[in-house]
VEXSEGU-285371 format. One record per residue (C-alpha): x, y, z. Coordinates in steps of 0.02 Angstrom, whole numbers, padded with zeros to 5 digits, always signed. Last residue first. Layout:
REM residues N
XYZ ...
This chain:
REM residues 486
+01980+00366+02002 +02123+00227+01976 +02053+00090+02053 +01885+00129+01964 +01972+00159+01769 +02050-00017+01794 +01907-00100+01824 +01814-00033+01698 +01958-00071+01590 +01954-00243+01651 +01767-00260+01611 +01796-00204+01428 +01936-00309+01409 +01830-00467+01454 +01685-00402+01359 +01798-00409+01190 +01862-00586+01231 +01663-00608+01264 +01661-00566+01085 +01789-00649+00988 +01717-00810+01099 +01532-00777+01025 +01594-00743+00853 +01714-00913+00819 +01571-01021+00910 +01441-00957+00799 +01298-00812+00829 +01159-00952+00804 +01211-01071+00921 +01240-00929+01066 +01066-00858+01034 +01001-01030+01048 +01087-01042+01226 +01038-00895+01278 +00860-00893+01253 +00828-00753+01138 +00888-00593+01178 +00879-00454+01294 +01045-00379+01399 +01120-00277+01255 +01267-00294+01140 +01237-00495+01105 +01370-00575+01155 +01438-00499+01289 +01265-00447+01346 +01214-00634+01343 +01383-00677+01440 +01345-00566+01577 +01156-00620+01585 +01220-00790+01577 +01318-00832+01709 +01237-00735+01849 +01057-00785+01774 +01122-00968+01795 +01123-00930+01991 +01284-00955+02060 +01389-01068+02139 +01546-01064+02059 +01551-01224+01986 +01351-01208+01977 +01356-01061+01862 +01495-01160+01769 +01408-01324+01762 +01226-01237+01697 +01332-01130+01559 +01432-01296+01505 +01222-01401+01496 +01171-01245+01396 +01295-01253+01261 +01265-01437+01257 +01103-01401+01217 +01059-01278+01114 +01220-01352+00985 +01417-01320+00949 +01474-01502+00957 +01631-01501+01004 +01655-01391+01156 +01803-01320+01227 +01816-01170+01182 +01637-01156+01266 +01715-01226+01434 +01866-01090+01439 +01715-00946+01373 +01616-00984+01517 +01749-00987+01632 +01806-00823+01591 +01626-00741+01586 +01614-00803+01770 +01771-00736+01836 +01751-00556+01733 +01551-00525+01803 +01603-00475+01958 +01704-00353+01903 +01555-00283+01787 +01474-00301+01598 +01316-00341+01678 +01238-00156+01762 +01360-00039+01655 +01356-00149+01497 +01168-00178+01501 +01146+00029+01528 +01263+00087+01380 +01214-00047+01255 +01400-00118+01195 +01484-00055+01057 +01505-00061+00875 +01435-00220+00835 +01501-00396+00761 +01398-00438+00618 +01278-00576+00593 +01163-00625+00718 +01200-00454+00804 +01082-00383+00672 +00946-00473+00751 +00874-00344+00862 +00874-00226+00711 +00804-00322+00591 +00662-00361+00692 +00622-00188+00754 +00629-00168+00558 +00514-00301+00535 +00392-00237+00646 +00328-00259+00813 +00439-00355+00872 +00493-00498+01003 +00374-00644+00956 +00463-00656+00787 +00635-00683+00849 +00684-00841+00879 +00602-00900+00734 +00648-00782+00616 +00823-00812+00647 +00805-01004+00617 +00703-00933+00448 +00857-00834+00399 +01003-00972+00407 +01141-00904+00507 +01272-00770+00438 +01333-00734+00285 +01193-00804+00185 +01083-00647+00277 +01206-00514+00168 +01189-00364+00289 +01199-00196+00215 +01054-00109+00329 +00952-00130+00182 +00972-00305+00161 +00938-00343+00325 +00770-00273+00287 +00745-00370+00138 +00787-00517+00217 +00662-00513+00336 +00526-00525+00201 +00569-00681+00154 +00627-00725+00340 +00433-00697+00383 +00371-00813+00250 +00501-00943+00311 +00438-00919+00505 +00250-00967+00478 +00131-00807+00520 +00062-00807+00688 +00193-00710+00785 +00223-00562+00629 +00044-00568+00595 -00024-00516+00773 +00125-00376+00773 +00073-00302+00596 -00114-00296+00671 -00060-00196+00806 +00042-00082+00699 -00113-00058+00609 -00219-00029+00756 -00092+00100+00793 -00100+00172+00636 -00270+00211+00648 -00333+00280+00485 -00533+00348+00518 -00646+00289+00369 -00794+00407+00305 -00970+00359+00310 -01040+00250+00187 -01006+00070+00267 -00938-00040+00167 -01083-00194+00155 -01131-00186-00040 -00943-00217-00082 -00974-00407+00020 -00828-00478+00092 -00832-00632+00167 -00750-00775+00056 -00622-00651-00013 -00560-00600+00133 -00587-00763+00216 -00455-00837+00091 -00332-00699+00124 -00351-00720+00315 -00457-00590+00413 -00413-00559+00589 -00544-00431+00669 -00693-00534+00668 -00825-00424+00762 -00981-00459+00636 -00891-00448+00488 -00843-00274+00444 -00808-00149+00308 -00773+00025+00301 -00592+00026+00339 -00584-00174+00403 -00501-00217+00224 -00382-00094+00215 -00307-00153+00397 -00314-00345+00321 -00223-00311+00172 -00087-00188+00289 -00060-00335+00419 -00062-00461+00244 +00061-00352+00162 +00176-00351+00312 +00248-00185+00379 +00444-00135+00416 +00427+00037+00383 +00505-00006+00219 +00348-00098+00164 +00237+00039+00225 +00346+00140+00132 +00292+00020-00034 +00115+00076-00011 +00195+00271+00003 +00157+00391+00120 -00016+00438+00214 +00084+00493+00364 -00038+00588+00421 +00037+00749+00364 +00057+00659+00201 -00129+00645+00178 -00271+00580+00239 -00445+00689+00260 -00467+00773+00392 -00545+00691+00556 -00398+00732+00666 -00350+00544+00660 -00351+00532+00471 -00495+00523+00357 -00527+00387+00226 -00658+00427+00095 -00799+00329+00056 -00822+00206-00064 -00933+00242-00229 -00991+00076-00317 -01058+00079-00497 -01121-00045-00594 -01090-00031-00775 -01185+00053-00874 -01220-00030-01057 -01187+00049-01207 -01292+00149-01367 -01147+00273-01352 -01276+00427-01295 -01318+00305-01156 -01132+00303-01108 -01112+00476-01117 -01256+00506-01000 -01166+00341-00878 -01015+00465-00890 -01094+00628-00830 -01214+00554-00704 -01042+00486-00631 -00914+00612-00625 -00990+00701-00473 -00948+00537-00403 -00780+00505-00428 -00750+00563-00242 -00801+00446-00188 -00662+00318-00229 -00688+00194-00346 -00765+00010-00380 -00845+00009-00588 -00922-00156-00589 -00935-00236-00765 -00791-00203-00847 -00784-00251-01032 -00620-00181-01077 -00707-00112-01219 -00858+00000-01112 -00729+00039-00975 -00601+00104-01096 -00716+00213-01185 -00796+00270-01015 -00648+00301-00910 -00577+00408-01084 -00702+00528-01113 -00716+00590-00927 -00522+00595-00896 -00523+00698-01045 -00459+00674-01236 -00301+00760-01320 -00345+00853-01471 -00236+00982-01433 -00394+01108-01396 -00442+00969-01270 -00550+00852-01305 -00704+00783-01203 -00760+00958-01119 -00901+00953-01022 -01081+01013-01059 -01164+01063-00899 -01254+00937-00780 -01364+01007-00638 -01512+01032-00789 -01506+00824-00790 -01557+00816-00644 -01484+00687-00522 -01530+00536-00457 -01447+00399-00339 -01518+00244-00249 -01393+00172-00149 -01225+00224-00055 -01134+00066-00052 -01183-00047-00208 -01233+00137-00301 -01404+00129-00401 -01429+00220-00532 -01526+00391-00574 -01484+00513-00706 -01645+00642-00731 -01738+00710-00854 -01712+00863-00970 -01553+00961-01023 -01452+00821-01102 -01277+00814-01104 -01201+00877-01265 -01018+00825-01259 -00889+00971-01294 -00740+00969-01398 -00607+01112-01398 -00584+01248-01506 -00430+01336-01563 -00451+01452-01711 -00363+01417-01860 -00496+01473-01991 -00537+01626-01891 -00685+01663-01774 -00764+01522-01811 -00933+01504-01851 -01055+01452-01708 -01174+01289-01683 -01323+01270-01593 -01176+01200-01431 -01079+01353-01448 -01163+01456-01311 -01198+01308-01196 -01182+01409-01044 -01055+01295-00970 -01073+01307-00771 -01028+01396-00616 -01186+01371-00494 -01276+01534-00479 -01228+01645-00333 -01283+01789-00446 -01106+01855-00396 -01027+01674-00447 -01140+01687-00620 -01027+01834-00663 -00864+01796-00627 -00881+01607-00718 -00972+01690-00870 -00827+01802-00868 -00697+01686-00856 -00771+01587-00996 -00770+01721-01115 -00586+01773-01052 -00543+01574-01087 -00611+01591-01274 -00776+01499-01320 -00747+01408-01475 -00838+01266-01442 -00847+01104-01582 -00988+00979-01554 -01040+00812-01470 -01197+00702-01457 -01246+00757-01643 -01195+00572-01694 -01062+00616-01810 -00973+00707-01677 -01016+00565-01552 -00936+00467-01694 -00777+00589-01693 -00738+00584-01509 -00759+00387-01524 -00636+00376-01656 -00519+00502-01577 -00512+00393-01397 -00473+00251-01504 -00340+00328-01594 -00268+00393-01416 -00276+00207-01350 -00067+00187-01317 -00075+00336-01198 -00205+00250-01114 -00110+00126-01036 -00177-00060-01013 -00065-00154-00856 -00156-00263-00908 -00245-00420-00880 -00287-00540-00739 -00221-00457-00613 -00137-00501-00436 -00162-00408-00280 -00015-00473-00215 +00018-00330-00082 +00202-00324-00146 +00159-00330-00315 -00009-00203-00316 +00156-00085-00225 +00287-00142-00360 +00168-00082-00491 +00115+00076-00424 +00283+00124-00393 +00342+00094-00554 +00199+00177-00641 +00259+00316-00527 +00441+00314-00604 +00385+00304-00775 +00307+00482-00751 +00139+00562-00772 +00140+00743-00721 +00138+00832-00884 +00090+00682-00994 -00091+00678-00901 -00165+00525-01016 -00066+00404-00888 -00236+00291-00841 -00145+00145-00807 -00265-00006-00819 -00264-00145-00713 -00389-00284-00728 -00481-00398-00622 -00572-00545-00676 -00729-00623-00626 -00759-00788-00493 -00884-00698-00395 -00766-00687-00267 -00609-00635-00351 -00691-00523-00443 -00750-00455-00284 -00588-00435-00197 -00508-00383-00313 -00608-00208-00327 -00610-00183-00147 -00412-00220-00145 -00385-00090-00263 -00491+00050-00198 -00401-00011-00034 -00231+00031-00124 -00279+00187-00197 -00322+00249-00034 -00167+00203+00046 -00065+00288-00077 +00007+00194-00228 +00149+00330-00268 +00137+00523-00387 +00064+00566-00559 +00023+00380-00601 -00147+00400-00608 -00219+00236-00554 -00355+00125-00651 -00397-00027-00536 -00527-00143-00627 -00668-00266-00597 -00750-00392-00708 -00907-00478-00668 -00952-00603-00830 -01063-00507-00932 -01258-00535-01011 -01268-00407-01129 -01363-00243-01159 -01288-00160-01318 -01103-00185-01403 -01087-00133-01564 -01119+00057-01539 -00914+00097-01537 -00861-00012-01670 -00742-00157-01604 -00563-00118-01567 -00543-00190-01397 
């Protein structure tokens, strides 16, 4: 990482992507599919990927984001290679290469004081001129007093053009005379966004530079700085913007939140890998896209280069496709965090994958699962309003009593001979099974929809389900009670 600045040239490299956050706030959506992008093709072309943390803005960086962008790259399992790098630990290799392009005549002090540069801003706005760095320090000024502040500007060149070639948006060029001279240090010495991506780039070795679109204005700027450093450019790759539904671009009116809210909203990381994944990129008109196929399939050079729309509908479709196809145990993992959060222990109750199971044809998300299966393991506070007042009836009492005499008196607490006492009291007392066991699944369950009955009655525990359609019992004699007297 340390080597001199012009010692690396033109060189055969390996491909080697990176994800370089800010971490000024969470891992928004957009960061995330910058992310998977750039995985995606190391992982392909059999490269690295590398996280760097680019945390050179003390003022709104904060442990607390890094966090967040950590645990979100965690959940989604967008693994690296190396890093997390943070630039706050590079500052005397940022100053090393700020002084050689000193050295070097590609850099100099300037003076100019913010009124000057207000001015020059004022002025060339009424000549409708683009705002821009009149270069008035860059021959070489005295200064005004022996401490005056100054910061460092590179000098870009002012003939010829920048072109490259962008993987999704193509041929690019831009003169040279469009390009001011931008700042590289700050009057405290502290080095710019612009300095920095290109030092760390150039030792970290990267050889595909994936971002965001709106990076590149930055572009021409960097790669000049690069050719000033004797380096190579690194092959750039602009993705487009995602929008939301109203065709503006996402943000927290959308719902643009969080990575790890999508986690919390009850999302799997493969439902939200594969959404990412289709915004700006297809194959043909597969929709499902395993891990493996991902990475098999996608090409950077095929995103699209028009703007994404977010759907979170589609999303929530694909998070109910991958909640019924995915195998049971991974679903309980991630189950259990949502029980967890609604202060459920899931050892304290029956095993999590049986659970998952039974349930994960019968939600959307994982918090429509949690919820549905809460009953699994706690008792609740009351019954739905409209099963209890359609099931939870006089007619009802007889047949809920002789279900819970011939539970009590099973041995073997199991689907089927639960089933097989249901079937004999429905047809002791000649009703249809529904009779018997929408009653009873209400009882013990809170609400009239549920797994089959019989597995739902396995799982809840013999001690819980006759507690509770004690509990139903004295519900429907209340009811009773409160009619004859009305």
């Amino acid at each position: 990482m340390r080597a001199s600045l012009f010692a690396r040239t033109k060189e055969v490299m390996t491909v080697r992507t990176r994800f370089a956050p800010s971490p000024t706030g969470y891992l928004h959506i957009g960061g995330a599919r910058t992310a998977l992008f750039s995985w995606l093709y190391a992982r392909k072309h059999g490269g690295q990927f590398v996280l760097r943390i680019e945390d050179t803005d003390l003022e709104r960086s904060s442990e607390a984001s890094v966090n967040a962008i950590l645990e979100g790259m965690t959940w989604l399992g967008l693994d690296y290679d190396e890093g997390p790098f943070y630039q706050t630990s590079r500052f005397e290799r940022y100053a090393e290469v700020i002084q050689q392009l000193m050295d070097s005549g590609h850099a100099y002090k300037c003076y100019c004081s913010k009124e000057r540069l207000e001015k020059l801003r004022e002025k060339q706005m009424a000549n409708r001129e683009k705002p821009r760095y009149d270069g008035h320090c860059s021959a070489g000024v005295e200064p005004p007093s022996p401490d005056a502040p100054f910061v460092i500007r590179f000098r870009n060149p002012k003939e010829g053009h920048v072109e490259f070639d962008d993987l999704v948006r193509g041929r690019i060029s831009i003169s040279n005379d469009e390009l001011d001279d931008l700042i590289i240090a700050r009057s405290d010495g502290s080095p710019t966004y612009n300095l920095t991506v290109v030092v760390d780039d150039s030792d970290m070795r990267i050889s595909h530079v994936i971002r965001g679109d709106d990076h590149i204005n930055n572009t021409p700027r960097q790669i000049n700085m690069i050719r000033a450093m004797g380096l190579q450019v690194p092959v750039y790759a602009h993705t487009p913007m995602i929008l939301g539904e109203d065709g503006k671009r996402l943000s927290k009116r959308h719902g643009a939140v969080s990575v790890i809210q999508y986690r919390e909203d009850g999302y799997l990381p493969e439902a939200l890998l594969n959404y990412l994944v289709r915004l700006g990129w297809s194959h043909e008109d597969q929709e499902i896209f395993s891990i493996d196929e991902m990475i098999e399939l996608f090409d950077i050079s095929d995103v699209n280069r028009a703007a994404s729309v977010f759907n979170t509908e589609k999303l929530l479709w694909l998070n109910q496709h991958y909640i019924k196809a995915t195998d049971p145990k991974h679903i309980a993992r991630h189950l259990s965090h949502h029980l967890g959060l609604r202060g459920i222990d899931p050892t304290s109750g029956p095993d999590l994958h049986a659970v998952a199971t039974v349930q994960h044809e019968r939600a959307k998300t994982l918090v429509e699962m949690a919820e549905i299966s809460e009953f699994f393991y706690r008792d609740f506070d009351e019954f739905d309003h409209k099963s209890a007042k359609k099931h939870l009836k006089a007619a009802a009492q007889e047949p809920l009593e002789k279900v819970r005499e011939a539970l009590a008196a099973l041995e073997a607490w199991e689907p089927e001979p639960i089933y097989a006492a249901l079937t004999a009291v429905a047809e002791a007392l000649d009703l249809k099974i529904g009779k018997v066991a929408q009653p009873l699944r209400v009882a013990v369950a809170g609400r009239a929809a549920s797994p089959g009955i019989d597995v739902t009655l396995q799982l809840v525990g013999k001690e819980a389900c006759l507690r509770r359609i004690d509990r139903a019992l004295d519900y429907i004699r209340q009811r009773v009670a409160q009619s004859e007297s009305a």
